[in-house]
KOLFIKE-353838 format. One record per residue (C-alpha): x, y, z; residue number from 0. Coordinates in nm, 2 decimals. Each point is the difference from the previous one (the first is absolute). Layout:
<pts>
X, Y, Z, NUM
...
</pts>
This chain:
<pts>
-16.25, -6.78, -1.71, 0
-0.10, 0.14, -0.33, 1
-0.16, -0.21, -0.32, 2
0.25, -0.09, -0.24, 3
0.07, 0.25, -0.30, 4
-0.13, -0.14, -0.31, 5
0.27, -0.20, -0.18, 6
0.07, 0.20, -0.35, 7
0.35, -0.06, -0.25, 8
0.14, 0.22, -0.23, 9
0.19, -0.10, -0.31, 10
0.28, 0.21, -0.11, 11
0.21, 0.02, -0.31, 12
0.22, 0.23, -0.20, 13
-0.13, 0.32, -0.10, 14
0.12, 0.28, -0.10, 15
0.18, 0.30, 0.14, 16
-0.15, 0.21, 0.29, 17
-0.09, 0.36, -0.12, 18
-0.15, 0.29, 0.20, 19
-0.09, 0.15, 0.32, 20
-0.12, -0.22, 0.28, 21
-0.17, 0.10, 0.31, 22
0.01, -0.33, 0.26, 23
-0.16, 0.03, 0.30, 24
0.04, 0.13, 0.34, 25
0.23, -0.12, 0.26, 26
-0.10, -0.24, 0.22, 27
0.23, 0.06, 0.29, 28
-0.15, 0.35, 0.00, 29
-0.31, -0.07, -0.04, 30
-0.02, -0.25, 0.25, 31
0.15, 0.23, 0.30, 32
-0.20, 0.27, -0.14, 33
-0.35, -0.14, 0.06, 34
0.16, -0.12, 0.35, 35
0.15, 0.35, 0.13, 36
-0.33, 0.19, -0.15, 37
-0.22, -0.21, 0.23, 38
0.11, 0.06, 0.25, 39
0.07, 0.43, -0.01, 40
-0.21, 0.23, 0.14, 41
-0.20, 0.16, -0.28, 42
-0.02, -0.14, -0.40, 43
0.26, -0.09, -0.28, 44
-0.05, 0.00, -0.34, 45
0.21, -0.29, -0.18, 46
0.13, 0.02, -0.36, 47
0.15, -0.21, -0.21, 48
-0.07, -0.31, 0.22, 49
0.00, -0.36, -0.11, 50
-0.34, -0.18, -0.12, 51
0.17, -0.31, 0.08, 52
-0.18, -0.29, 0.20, 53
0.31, 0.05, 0.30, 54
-0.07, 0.37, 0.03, 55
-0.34, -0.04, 0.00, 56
0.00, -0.29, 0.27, 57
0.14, 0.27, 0.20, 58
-0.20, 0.22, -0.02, 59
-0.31, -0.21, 0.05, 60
0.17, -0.11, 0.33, 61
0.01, 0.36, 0.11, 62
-0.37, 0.05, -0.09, 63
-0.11, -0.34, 0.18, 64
0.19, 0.21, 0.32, 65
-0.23, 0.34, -0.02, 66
0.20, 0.21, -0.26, 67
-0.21, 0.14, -0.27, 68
0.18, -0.02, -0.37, 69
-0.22, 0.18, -0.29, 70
0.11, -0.14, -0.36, 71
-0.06, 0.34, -0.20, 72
0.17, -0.12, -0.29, 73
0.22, -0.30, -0.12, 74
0.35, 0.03, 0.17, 75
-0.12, 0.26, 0.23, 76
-0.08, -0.04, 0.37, 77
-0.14, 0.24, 0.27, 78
0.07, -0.15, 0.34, 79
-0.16, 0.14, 0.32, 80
0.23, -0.02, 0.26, 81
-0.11, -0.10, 0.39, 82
0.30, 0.06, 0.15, 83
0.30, -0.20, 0.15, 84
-0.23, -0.15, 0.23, 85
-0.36, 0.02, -0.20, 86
-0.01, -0.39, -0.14, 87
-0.28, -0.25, 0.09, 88
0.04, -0.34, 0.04, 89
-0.13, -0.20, -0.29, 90
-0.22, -0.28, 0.01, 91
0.17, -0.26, -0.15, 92
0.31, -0.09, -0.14, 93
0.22, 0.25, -0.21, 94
0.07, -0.15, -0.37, 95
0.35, 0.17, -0.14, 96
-0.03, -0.27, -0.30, 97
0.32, 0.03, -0.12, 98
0.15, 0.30, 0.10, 99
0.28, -0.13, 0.19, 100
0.08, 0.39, 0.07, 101
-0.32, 0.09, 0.15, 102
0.02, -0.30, 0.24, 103
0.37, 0.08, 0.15, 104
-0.08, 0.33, 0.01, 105
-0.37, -0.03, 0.13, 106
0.16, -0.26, 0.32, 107
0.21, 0.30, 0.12, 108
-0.30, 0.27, -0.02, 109
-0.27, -0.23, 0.10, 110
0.21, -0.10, 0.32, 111
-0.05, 0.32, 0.12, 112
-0.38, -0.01, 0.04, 113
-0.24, -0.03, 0.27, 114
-0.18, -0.23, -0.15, 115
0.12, -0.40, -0.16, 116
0.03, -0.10, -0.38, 117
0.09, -0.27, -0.20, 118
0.19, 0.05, -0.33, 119
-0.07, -0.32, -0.29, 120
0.06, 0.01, -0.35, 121
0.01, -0.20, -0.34, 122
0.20, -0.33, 0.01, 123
0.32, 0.15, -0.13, 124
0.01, 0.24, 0.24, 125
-0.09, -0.27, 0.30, 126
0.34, -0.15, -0.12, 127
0.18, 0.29, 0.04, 128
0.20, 0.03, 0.34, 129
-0.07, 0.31, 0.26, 130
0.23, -0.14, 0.24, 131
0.24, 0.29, -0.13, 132
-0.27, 0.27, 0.16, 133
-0.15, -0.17, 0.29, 134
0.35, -0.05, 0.20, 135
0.06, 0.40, 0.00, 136
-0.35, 0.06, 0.07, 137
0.01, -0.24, 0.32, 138
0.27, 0.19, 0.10, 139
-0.21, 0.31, 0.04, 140
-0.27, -0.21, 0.20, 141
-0.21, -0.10, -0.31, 142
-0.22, -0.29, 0.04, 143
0.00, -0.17, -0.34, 144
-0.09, -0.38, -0.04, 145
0.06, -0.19, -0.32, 146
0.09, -0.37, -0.09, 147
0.44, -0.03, -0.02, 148
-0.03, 0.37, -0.16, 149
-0.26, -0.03, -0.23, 150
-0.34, 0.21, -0.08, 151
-0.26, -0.05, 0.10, 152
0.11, 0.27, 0.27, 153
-0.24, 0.06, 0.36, 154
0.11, 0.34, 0.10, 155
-0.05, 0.04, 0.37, 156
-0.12, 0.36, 0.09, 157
0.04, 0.26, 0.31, 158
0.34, -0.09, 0.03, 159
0.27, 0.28, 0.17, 160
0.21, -0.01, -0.30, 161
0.37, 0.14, 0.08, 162
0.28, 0.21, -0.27, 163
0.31, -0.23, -0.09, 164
0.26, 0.04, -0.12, 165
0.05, -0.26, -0.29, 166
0.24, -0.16, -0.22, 167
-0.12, -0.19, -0.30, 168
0.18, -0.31, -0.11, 169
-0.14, 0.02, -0.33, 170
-0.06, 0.34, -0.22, 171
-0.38, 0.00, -0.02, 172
-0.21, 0.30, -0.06, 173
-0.26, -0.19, 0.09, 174
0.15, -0.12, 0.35, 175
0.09, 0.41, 0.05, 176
-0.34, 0.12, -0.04, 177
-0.16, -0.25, 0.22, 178
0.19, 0.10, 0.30, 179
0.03, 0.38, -0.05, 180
-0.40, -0.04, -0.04, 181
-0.06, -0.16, 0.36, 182
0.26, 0.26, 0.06, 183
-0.30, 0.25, -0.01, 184
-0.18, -0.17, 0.27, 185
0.29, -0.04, 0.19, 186
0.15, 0.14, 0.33, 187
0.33, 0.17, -0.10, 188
0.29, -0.03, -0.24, 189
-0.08, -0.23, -0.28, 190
0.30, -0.07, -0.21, 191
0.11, -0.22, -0.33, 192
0.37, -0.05, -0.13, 193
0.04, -0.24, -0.30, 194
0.27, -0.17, -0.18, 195
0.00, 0.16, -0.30, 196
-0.30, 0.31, -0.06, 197
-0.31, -0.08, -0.15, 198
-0.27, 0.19, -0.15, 199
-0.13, 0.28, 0.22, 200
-0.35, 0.08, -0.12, 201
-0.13, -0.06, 0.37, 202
0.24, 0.26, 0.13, 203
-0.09, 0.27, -0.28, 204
-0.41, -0.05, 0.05, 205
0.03, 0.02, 0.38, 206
0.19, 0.33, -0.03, 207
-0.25, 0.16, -0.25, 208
-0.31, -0.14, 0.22, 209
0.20, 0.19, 0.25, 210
0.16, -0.23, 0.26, 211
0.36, 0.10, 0.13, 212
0.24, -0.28, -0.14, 213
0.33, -0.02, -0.07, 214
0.15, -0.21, -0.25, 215
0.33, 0.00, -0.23, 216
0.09, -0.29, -0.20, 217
0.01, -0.31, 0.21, 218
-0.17, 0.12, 0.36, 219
-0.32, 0.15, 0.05, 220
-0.12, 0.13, 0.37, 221
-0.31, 0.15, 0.11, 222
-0.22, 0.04, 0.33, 223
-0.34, -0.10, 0.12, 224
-0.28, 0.22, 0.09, 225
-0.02, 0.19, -0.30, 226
-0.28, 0.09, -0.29, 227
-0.05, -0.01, -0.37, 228
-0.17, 0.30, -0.16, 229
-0.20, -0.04, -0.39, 230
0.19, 0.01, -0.23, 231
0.01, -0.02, -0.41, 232
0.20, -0.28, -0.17, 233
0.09, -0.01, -0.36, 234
0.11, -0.40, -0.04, 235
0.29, 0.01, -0.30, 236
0.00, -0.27, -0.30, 237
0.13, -0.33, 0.18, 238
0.38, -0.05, -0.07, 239
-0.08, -0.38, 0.05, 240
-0.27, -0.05, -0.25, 241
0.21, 0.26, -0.29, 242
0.32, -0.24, 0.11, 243
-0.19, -0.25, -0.28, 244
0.00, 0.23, -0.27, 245
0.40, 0.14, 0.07, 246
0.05, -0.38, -0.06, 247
-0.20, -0.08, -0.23, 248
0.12, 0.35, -0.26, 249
0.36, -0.11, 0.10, 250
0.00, -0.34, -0.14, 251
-0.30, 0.00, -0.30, 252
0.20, 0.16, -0.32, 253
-0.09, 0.33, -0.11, 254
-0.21, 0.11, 0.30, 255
-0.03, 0.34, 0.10, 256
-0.28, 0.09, 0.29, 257
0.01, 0.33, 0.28, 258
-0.13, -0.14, 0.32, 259
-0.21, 0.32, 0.17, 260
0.02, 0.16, 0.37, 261
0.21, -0.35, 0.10, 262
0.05, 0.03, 0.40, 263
0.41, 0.02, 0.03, 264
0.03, -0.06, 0.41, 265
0.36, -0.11, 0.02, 266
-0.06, -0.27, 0.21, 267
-0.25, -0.14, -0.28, 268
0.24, 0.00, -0.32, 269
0.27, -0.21, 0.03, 270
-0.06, -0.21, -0.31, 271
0.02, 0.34, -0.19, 272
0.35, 0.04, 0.14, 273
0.06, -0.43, -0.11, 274
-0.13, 0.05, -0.33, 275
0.22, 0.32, -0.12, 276
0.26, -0.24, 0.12, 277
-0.09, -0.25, -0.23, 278
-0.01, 0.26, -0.31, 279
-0.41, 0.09, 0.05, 280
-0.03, 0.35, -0.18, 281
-0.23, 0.18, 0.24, 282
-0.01, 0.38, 0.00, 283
-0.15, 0.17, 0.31, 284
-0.25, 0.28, -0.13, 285
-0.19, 0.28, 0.19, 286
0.10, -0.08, 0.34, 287
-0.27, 0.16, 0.25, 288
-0.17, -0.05, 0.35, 289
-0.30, -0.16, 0.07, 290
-0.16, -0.04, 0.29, 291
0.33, 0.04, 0.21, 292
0.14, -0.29, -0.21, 293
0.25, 0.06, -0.33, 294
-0.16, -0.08, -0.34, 295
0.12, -0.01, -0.33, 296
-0.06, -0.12, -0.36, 297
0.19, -0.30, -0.13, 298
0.09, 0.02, -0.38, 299
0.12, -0.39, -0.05, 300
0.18, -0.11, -0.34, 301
0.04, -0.34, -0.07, 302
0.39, -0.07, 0.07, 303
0.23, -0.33, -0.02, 304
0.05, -0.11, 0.34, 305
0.28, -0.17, 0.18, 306
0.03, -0.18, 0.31, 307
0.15, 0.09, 0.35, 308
0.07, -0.10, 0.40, 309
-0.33, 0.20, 0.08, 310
0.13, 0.23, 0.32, 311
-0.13, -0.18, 0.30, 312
-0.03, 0.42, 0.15, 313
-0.28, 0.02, -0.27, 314
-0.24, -0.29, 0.12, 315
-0.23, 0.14, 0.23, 316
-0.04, 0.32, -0.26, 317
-0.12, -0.25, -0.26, 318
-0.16, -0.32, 0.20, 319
-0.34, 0.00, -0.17, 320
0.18, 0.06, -0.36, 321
0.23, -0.34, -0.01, 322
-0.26, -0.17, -0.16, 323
0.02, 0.23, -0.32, 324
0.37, 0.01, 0.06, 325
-0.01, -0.34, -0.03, 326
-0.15, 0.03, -0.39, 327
0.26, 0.27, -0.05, 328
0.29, -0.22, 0.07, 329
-0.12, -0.28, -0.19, 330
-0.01, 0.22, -0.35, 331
0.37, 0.16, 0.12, 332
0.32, -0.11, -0.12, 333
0.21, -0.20, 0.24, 334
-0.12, -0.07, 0.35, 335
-0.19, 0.20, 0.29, 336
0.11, -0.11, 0.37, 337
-0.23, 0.09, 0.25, 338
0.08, -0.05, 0.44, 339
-0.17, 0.14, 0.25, 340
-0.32, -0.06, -0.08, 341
-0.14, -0.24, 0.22, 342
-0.33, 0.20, 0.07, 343
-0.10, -0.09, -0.34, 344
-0.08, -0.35, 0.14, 345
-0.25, 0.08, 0.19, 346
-0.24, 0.22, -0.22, 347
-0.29, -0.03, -0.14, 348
0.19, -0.33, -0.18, 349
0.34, -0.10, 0.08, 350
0.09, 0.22, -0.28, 351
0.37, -0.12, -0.04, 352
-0.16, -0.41, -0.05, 353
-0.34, 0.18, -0.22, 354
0.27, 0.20, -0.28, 355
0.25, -0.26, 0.03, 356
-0.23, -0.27, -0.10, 357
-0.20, 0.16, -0.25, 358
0.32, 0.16, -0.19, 359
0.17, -0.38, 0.02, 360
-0.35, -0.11, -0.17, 361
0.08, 0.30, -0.28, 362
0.33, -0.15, -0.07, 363
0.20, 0.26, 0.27, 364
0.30, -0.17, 0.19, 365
-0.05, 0.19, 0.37, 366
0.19, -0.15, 0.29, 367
-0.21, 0.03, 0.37, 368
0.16, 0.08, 0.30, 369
-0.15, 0.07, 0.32, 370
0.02, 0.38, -0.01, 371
-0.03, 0.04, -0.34, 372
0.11, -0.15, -0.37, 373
0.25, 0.03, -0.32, 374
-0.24, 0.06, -0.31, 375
0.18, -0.13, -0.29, 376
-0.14, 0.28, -0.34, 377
-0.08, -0.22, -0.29, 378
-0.30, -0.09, -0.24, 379
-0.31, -0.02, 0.15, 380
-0.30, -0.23, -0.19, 381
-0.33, -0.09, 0.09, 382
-0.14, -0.21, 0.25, 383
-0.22, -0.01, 0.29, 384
0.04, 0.20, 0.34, 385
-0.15, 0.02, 0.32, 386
-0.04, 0.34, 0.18, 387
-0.11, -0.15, 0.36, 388
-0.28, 0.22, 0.02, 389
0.33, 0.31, 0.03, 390
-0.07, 0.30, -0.18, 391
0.33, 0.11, -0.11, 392
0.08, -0.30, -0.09, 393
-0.30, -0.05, -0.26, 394
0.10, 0.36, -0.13, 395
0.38, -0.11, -0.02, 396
-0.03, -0.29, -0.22, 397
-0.31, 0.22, -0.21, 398
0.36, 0.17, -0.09, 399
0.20, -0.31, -0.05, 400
-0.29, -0.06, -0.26, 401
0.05, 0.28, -0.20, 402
0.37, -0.11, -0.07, 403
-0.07, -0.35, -0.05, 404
0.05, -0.24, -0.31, 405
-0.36, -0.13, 0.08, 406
-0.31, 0.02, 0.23, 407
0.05, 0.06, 0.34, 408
-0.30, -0.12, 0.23, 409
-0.02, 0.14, 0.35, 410
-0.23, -0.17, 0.25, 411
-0.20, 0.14, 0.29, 412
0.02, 0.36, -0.04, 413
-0.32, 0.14, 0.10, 414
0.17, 0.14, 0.32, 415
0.21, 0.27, -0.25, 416
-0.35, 0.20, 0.11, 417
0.17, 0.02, 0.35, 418
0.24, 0.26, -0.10, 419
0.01, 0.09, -0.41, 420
-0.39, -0.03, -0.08, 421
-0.03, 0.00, -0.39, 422
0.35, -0.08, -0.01, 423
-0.08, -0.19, -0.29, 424
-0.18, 0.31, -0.18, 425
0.29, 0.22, 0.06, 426
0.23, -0.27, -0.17, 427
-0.23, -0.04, -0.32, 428
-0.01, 0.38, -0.02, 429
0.40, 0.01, -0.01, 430
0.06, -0.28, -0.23, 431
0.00, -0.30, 0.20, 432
-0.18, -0.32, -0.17, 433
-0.18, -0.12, 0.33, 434
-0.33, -0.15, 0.03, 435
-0.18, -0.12, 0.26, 436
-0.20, -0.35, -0.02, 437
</pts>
């Protein structure tokens, strides 16, 4: 298990309005299965655009620790040098994801394809997070895969005769989808995934363009075993999850007016652009392109007077690492926000429904828990004292309930924003925000 991240607060309060163009950083979904798929292609990838956060680059270590060399020419860069679907080496100790809950679930599915045996740890928040979700299908296929009632650290049996499934999720998880269809490389036949409702398909897209036959359409994803991945180049877009704290934050600070550039627009990735427009956000979509195989786009956000609304329960999964900055949105909105069917949000890097719903209570908030989601009451927020629980998008949610406050907001324990926005903070100043870090 990893050191502890140094404990650091910020302390927020009302600035003024958000001006300019902002570049955030690149997605971490992409960059994550990109560093995976590159390692193991025959030949070498070049990697653009790809996240210097501390999740990303825990993955990538992990693949380095297993034989693949990755050369750092420049920041954001990576040149990975492939050794094939069958080229890694066992490591000789332990694999740390720290808190990259996505490497881990995605890692048990490709690591229980190997000849050789692994073990998976990471920070403590991660350790509490549970895997159960990805170990049942995985056994299913003949993986070996011990952990404590679900939980990491995970002891990855190897040489096992993996064998295709065919699937169907109980939850929509991305996450849960990858992991399987990734054993599914090392399988013996048909591997196949139906979910409830679709989720993001950035798995699918990469393993077509490293040249694996799949099939997918919203919802089910099928491929075969016995196949390999040839070099390719990836060009990661802006992350839609890190600029989803600036579309907030421009909607609700008067007078702001910011373009957010090259924004990755994956349909399965924006739903809280779709809830916000519902709730009166002014949010114009500009120069839509392709990067990368993925749609981008600039973001030209005007602050707006919001409303609230019965968020559609169809548009969950498309927005589940965006509810805490919904959360903030709802609170500066007229009326109130309902939100149902989002039970997943309990078991994230926080319990993100208890983490907002306590901290916007303690800025004067009336929200109303329920076991799959919440009623946000909009209203006056003040000053006070929050605590992130070490959870990234929380600590970057209330930074935005700060800048709309009628006094100092402090957040607490948010050194581990560095796990998927580093100089989040920076970017903020740079826009407007009145942030510092203590």
């Amino acid at each position: 298990m990893t050191n502890a991240t140094p404990r650091e607060d910020w302390f927020a309060s009302a600035g003024g309005p958000l001006r300019g163009e902002l570049q955030v950083p690149g997605d971490k979904s992409v960059s994550h299965r990109a560093i995976m798929l590159a390692a193991l292609a025959d030949g070498t990838s070049r990697i653009e655009g790809f996240l210097e956060g501390e999740d990303t680059r825990a993955t990538a270590a992990i693949f380095e620790r297993m034989g693949v060399r990755i050369e750092v020419p420049e920041a954001s860069t990576r040149v990975v040098h492939g050794v094939g679907i069958d080229g890694l080496q066992a490591a000789s100790s332990a694999l740390d994801c720290g808190n990259a809950g996505t490497g881990m679930r995605l890692l048990a599915g490709l690591l229980s394809g190997q000849r050789f045996d692994s073990v998976l740890t990471g920070d403590g928040s991660l350790s509490r997070r549970p895997m159960r979700r990805v170990l049942d299908p995985l056994a299913r296929m003949g993986a070996s895969i011990a952990a404590h009632d679900g939980f990491p650290p995970l002891k990855i049996a190897g040489a096992q005769a993996l064998r295709g499934i065919s699937y169907s999720s109980e939850i929509a998880s991305a996450q849960v989808k990858s992991a399987v269809l990734l054993a599914g490389l090392y399988a013996k036949g048909d591997t196949e995934v139906r979910e409830p409702h679709p989720t993001r398909d950035y798995t699918e897209r990469m393993l077509r363009a490293f040249g694996w036959p799949i099939e997918f359409s919203p919802g089910v994803a099928r491929l075969r075993g016995g196949h390999r991945l040839r070099a390719t180049d990836v060009s990661v877009p802006a992350d839609f999850s890190s600029a989803a704290f600036f579309l907030v934050a421009a909607s609700v600070i008067p007078g702001s007016d910011i373009v957010l550039r090259g924004v990755g627009m994956n349909p399965r990735r924006t739903g809280l652009l779709r809830v916000l427009r519902a709730m009166g956000a002014h949010v114009d979509i500009e120069a839509m392109g392709e990067q990368g195989g993925e749609a981008v786009a600039d973001l030209h956000v005007r602050h707006a007077p919001l409303h609230g609304i019965d968020v559609p329960v169809d548009a969950v999964p498309d927005m589940i690492d965006e509810f805490p900055a919904l959360f903030v949105a709802a609170a500066c909105a007229s009326g109130a926000t309902r939100v149902r069917g989002a039970a997943e949000l309990r078991v994230k890097e926080s319990d993100r429904i208890a983490t907002m719903s306590c901290g916007l209570r303690s800025m004067g908030i009336a929200v109303e828990e329920t076991e799959d989601g919440a009623t946000i009451h909009g209203g006056a927020l003040h000053g006070g004292h929050v605590v992130s629980h070490g959870d990234h998008r929380v600590a970057m949610a209330f930074a935005i309930a700060g800048q709309v406050s009628s006094g100092e907001v402090q957040i607490c324990d948010t050194a581990n924003v560095a796990t998927s926005f580093p100089a989040f903070d920076q970017l903020a100043r740079s826009a407007g925000f009145a942030l510092r870090a203590d």
